[in-house]
BALOBA-1460 file (C-alpha; in Angstrom, 3 decimals):
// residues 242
<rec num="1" residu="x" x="136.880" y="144.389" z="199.261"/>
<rec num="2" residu="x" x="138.809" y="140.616" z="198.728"/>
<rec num="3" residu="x" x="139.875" y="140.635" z="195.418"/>
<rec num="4" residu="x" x="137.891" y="137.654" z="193.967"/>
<rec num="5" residu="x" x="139.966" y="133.930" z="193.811"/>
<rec num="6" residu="x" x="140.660" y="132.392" z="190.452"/>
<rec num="7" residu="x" x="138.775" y="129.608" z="189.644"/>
<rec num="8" residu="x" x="141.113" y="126.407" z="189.237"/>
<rec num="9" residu="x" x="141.041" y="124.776" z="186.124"/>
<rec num="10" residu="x" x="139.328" y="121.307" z="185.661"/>
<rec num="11" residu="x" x="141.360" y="118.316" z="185.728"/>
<rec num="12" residu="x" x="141.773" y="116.549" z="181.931"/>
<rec num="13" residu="x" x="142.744" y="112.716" z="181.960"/>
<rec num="14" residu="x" x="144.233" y="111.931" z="178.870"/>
<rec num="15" residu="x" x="144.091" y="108.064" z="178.510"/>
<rec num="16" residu="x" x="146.403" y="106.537" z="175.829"/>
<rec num="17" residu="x" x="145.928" y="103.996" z="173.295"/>
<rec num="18" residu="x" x="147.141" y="100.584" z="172.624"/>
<rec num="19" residu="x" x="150.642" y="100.443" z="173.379"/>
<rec num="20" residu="x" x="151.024" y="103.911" z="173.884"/>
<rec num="21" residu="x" x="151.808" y="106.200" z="177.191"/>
<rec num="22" residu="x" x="152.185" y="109.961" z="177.788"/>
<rec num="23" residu="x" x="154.258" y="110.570" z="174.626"/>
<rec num="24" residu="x" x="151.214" y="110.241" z="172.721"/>
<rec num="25" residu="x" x="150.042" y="113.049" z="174.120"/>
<rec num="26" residu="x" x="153.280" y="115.161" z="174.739"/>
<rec num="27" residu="x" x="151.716" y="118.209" z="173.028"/>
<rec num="28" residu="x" x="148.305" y="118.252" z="174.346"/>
<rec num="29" residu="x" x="150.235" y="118.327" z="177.926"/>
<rec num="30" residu="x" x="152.168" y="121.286" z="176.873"/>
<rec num="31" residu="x" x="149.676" y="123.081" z="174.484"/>
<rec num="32" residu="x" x="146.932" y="122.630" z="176.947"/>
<rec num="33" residu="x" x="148.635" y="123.420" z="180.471"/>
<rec num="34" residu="x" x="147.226" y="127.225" z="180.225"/>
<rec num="35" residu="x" x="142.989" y="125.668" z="180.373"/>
<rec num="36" residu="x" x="143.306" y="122.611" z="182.224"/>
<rec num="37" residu="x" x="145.431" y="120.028" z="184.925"/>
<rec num="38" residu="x" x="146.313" y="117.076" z="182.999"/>
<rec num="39" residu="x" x="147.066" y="113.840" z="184.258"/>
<rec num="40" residu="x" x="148.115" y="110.569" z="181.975"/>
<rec num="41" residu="x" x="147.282" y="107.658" z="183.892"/>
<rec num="42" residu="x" x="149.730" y="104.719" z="183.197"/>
<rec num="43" residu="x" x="147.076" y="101.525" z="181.822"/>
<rec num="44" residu="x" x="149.855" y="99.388" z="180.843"/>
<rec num="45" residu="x" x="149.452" y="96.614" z="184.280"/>
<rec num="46" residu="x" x="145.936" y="96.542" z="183.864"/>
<rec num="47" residu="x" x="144.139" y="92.881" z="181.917"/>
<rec num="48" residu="x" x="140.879" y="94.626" z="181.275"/>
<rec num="49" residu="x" x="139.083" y="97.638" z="180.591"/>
<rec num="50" residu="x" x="137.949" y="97.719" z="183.847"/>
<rec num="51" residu="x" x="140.701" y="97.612" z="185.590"/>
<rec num="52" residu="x" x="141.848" y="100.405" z="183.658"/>
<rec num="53" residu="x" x="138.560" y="102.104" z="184.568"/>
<rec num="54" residu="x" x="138.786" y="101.444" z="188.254"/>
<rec num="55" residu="x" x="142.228" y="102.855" z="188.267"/>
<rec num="56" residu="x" x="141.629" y="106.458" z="186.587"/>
<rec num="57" residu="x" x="138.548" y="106.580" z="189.009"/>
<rec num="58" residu="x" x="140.478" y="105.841" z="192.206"/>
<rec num="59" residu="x" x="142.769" y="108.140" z="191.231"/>
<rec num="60" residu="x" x="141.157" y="110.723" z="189.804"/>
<rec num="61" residu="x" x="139.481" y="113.818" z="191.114"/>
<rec num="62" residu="x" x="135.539" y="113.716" z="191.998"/>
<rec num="63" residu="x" x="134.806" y="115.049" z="188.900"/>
<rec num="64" residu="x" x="137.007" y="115.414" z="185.775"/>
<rec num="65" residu="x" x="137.369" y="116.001" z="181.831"/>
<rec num="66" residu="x" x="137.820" y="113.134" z="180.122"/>
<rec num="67" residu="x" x="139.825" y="112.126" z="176.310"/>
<rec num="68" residu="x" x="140.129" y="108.725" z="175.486"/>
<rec num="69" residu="x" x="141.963" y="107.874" z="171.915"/>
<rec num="70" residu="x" x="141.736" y="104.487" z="170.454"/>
<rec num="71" residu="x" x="141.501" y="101.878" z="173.246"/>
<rec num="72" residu="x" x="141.408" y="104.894" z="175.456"/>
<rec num="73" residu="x" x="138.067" y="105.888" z="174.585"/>
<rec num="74" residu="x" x="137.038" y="102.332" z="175.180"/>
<rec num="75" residu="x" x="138.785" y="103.349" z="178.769"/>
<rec num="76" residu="x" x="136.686" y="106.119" z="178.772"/>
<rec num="77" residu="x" x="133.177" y="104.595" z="177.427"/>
<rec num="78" residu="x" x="133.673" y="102.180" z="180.888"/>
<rec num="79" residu="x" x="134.126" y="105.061" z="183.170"/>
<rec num="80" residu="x" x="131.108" y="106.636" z="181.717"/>
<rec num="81" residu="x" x="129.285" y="102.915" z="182.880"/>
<rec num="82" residu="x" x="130.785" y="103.261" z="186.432"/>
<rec num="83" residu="x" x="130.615" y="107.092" z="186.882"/>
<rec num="84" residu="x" x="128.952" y="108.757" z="184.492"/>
<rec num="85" residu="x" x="128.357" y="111.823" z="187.410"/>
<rec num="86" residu="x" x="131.923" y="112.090" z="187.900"/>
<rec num="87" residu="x" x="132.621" y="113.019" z="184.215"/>
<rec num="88" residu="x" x="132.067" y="116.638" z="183.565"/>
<rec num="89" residu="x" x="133.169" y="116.896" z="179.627"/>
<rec num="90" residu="x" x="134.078" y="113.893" z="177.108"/>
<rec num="91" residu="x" x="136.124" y="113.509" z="173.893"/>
<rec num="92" residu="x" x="137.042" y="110.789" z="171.723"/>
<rec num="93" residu="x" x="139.469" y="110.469" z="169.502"/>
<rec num="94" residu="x" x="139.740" y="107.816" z="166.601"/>
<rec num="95" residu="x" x="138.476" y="105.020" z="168.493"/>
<rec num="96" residu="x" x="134.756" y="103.524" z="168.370"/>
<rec num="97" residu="x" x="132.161" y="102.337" z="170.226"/>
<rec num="98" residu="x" x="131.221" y="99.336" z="168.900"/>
<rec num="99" residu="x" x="132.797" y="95.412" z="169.867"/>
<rec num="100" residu="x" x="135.431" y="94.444" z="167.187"/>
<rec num="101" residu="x" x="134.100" y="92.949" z="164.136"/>
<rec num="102" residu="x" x="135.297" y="89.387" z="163.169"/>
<rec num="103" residu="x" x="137.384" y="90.554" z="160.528"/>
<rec num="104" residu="x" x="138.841" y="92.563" z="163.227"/>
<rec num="105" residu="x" x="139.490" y="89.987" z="165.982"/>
<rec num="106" residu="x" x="140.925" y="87.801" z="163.197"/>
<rec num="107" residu="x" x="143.557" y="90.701" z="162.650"/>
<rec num="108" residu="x" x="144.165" y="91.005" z="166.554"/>
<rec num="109" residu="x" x="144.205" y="87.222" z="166.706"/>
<rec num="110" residu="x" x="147.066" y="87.247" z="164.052"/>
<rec num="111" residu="x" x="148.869" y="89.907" z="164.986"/>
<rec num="112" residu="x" x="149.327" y="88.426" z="168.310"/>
<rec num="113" residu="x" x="150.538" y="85.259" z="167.225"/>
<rec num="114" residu="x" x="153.130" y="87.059" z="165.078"/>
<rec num="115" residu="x" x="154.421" y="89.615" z="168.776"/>
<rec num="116" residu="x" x="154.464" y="86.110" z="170.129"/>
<rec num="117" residu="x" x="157.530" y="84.924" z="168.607"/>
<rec num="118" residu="x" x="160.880" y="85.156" z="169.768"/>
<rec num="119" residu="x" x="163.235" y="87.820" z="168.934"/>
<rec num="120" residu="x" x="163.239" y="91.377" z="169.642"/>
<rec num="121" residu="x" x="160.032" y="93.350" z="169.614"/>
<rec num="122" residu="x" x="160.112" y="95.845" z="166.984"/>
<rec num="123" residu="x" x="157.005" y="97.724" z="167.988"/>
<rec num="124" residu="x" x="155.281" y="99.522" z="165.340"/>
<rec num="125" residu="x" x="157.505" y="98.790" z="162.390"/>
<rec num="126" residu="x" x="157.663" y="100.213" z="158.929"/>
<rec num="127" residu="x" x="154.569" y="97.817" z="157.701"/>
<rec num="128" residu="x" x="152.435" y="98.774" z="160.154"/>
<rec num="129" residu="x" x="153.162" y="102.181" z="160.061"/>
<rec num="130" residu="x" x="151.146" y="102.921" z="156.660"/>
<rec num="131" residu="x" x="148.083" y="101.986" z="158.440"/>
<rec num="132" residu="x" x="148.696" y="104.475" z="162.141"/>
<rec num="133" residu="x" x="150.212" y="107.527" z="160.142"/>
<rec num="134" residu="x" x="148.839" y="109.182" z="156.997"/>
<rec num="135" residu="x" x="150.555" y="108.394" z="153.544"/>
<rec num="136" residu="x" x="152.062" y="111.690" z="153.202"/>
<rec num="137" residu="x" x="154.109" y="111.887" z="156.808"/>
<rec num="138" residu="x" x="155.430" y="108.076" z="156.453"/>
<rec num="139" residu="x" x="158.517" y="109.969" z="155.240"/>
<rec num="140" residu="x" x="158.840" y="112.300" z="158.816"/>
<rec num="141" residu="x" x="161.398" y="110.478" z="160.710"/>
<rec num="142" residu="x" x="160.880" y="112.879" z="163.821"/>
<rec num="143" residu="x" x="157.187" y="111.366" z="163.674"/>
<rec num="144" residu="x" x="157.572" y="107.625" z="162.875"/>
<rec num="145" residu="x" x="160.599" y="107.532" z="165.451"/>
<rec num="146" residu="x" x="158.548" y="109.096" z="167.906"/>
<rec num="147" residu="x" x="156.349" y="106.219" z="167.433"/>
<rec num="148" residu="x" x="158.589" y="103.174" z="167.257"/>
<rec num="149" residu="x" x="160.172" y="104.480" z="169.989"/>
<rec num="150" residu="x" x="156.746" y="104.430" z="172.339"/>
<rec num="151" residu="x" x="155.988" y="101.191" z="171.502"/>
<rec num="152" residu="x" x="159.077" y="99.823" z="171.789"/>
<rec num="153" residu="x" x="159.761" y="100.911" z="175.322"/>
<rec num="154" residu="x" x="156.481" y="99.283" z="176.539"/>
<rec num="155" residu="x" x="157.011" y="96.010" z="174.895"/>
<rec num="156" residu="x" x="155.623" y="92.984" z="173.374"/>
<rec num="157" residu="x" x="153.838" y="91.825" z="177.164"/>
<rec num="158" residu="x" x="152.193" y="94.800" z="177.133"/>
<rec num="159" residu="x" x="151.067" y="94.849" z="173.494"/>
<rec num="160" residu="x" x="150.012" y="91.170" z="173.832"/>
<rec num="161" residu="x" x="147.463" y="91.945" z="176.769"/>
<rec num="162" residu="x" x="146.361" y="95.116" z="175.310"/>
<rec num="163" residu="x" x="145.668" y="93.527" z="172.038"/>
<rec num="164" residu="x" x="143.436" y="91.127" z="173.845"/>
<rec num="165" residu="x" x="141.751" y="93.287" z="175.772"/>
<rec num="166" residu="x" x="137.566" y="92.557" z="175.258"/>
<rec num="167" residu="x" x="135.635" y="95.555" z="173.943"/>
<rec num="168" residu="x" x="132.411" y="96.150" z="174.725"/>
<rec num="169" residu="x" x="129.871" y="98.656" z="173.010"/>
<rec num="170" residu="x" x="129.433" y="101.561" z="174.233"/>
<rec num="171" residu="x" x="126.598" y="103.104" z="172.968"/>
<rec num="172" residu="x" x="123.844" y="103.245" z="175.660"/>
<rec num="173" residu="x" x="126.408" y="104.466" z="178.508"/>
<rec num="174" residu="x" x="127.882" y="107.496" z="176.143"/>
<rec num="175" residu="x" x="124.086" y="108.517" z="174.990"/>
<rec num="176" residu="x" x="123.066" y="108.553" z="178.273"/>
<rec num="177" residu="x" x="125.592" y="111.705" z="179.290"/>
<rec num="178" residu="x" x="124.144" y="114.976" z="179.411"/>
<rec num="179" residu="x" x="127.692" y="116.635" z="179.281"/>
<rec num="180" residu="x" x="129.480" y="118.648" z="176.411"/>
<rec num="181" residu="x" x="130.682" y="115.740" z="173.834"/>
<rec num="182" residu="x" x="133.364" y="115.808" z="171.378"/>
<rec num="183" residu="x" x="134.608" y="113.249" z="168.876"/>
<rec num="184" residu="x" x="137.840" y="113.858" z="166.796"/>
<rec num="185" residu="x" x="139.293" y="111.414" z="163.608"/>
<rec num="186" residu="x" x="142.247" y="111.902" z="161.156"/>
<rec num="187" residu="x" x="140.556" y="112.262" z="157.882"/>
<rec num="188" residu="x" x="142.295" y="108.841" z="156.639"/>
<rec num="189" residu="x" x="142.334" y="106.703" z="159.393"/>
<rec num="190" residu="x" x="142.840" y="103.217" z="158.628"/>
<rec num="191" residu="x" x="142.260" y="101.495" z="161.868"/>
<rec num="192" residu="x" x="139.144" y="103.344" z="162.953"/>
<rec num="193" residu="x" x="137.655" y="105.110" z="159.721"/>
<rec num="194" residu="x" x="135.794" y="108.582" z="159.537"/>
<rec num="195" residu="x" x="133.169" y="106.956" z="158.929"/>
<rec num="196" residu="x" x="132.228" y="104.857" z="161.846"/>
<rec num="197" residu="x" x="133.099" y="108.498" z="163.566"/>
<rec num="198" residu="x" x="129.948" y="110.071" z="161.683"/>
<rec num="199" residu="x" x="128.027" y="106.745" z="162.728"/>
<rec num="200" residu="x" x="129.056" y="107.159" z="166.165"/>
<rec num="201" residu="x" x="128.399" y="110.387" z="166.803"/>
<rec num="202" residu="x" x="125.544" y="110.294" z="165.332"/>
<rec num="203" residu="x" x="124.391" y="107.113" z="167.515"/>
<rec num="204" residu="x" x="125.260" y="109.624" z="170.931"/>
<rec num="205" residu="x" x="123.957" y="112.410" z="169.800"/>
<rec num="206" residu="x" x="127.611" y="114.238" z="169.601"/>
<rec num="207" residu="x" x="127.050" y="117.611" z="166.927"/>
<rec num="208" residu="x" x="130.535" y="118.425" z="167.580"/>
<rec num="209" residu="x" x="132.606" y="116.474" z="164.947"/>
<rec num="210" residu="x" x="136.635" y="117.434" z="164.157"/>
<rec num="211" residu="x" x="137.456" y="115.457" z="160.558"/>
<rec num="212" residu="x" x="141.385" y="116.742" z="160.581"/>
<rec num="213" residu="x" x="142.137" y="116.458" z="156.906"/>
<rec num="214" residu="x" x="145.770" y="114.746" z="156.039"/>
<rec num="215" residu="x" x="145.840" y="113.053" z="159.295"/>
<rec num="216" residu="x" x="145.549" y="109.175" z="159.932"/>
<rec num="217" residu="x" x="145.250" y="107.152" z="162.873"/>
<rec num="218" residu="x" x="147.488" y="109.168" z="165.840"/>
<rec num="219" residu="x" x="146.023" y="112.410" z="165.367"/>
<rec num="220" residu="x" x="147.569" y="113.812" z="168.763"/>
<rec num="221" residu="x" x="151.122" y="113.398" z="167.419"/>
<rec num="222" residu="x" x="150.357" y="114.046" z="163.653"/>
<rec num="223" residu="x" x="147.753" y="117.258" z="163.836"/>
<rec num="224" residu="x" x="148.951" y="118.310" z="167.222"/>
<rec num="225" residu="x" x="147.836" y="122.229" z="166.898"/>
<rec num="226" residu="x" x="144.617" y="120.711" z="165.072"/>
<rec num="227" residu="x" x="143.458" y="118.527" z="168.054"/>
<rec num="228" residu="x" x="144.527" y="121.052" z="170.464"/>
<rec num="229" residu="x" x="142.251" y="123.960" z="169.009"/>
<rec num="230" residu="x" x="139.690" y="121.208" z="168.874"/>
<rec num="231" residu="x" x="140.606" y="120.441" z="172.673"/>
<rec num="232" residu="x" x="140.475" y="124.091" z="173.870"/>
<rec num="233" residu="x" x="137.212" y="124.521" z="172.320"/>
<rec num="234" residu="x" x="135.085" y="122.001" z="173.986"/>
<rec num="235" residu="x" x="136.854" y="122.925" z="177.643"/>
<rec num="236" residu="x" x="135.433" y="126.271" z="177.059"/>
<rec num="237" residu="x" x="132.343" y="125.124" z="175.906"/>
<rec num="238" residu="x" x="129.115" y="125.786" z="178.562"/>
<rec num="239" residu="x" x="128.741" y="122.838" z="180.629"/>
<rec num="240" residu="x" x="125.476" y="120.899" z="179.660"/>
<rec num="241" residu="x" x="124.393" y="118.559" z="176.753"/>
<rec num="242" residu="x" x="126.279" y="118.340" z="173.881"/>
């Protein structure tokens, strides 16, 4: 008798955020590399969310897990438009679904206009920091460093056309999917708030809800072994709704 073949594990795309790349997700690549394939696709060229979209799907396998965090899951709420069959599993992580409020665009507007200027681009500074990392690891240099050190490598261009990037909701296109869903938020996230989480996944129809206490905004690189279980768990999860 053949001895039977291993099944090959599913491809996960991991999509970054805004001005973020693979780093973001350095220990979801290793922590994960036992359950799944993973693949970071780069989104920093792209002007929209489409393009973005169009490039994981002509890249990616026919069909695919799928974690989007922040403007990632925006990523991934426009592949779900385009391809919803080609998506086998999705997770979202501290992001939303909804278009940016105007007290929101008038922060985007304004923090463009300050990138803008001359001089060199400091990425995520010290200010800004209080609002992407919870209060209690603003003293872990190996973590803010980490940070400023992403976003300083990809620069103020491609902060400046990220930061612009139109948002659409994406509420009909994520409800629609009849696949295992998982949404994930730092308990004290500042830039996308637990609650608009709750509201969201309770707008899909998503019962599986992480809340990672003492976490803010960049849960993959503050709560790594915290999203990771979270991670593992929905890959293993029976395909089918939710």
């Amino acid at each position: 008798m053949s001895a039977t073949m291993p099944s090959p594990l599913p491809q996960l795309i991991l999509l970054p955020g805004l001005l973020n790349d693979a780093g973001l997700w350095r220990d979801q690549i290793s922590g994960l590399s036992d359950v799944a394939r993973i693949w970071v696709p780069d989104l920093t060229p792209y002007a929209t969310i489409r393009e973005m979209a169009e490039h994981v799907l002509a890249r990616a396998e026919p069909s695919f897990a799928l974690a989007g965090f922040s403007m990632g899951g925006y990523v991934a709420q426009e592949i779900a438009r385009l391809a919803p069959e080609r998506i086998e599993r999705l997770a979202l992580l501290d992001t939303s679904i909804r278009v940016d409020t105007p007290e929101r665009a008038a922060q985007r507007r304004a923090l463009n206009k300050a990138a803008a200027k001359g001089g060199t681009f400091l990425g995520i500074g010290q200010t800004i920091m209080k609002s992407y990392v919870d209060a209690s690891r603003l003293e872990d240099a190996a973590l803010t460093t980490r940070i400023v050190d992403m976003t300083q490598r990809l620069g103020r261009e491609v902060f400046l056309r990220q930061n612009s990037l139109e948002r659409e909701d994406g509420e009909a296109a994520l409800k629609a999917l009849r696949v295992p869903l998982l949404i994930i938020v730092g308990e004290n996230d500042q830039i996308t708030p637990a609650a608009g989480h709750r509201e969201m996944a309770w707008a899909i129809g998503c019962t599986h809800l992480v809340v990672i206490p003492n976490a803010g905004h960049m849960t993959p690189m503050e709560a790594p072994g915290a999203v990771n279980g979270a991670l593992r768990h929905w890959l293993e999860r029976p395909a089918g709704r939710r």
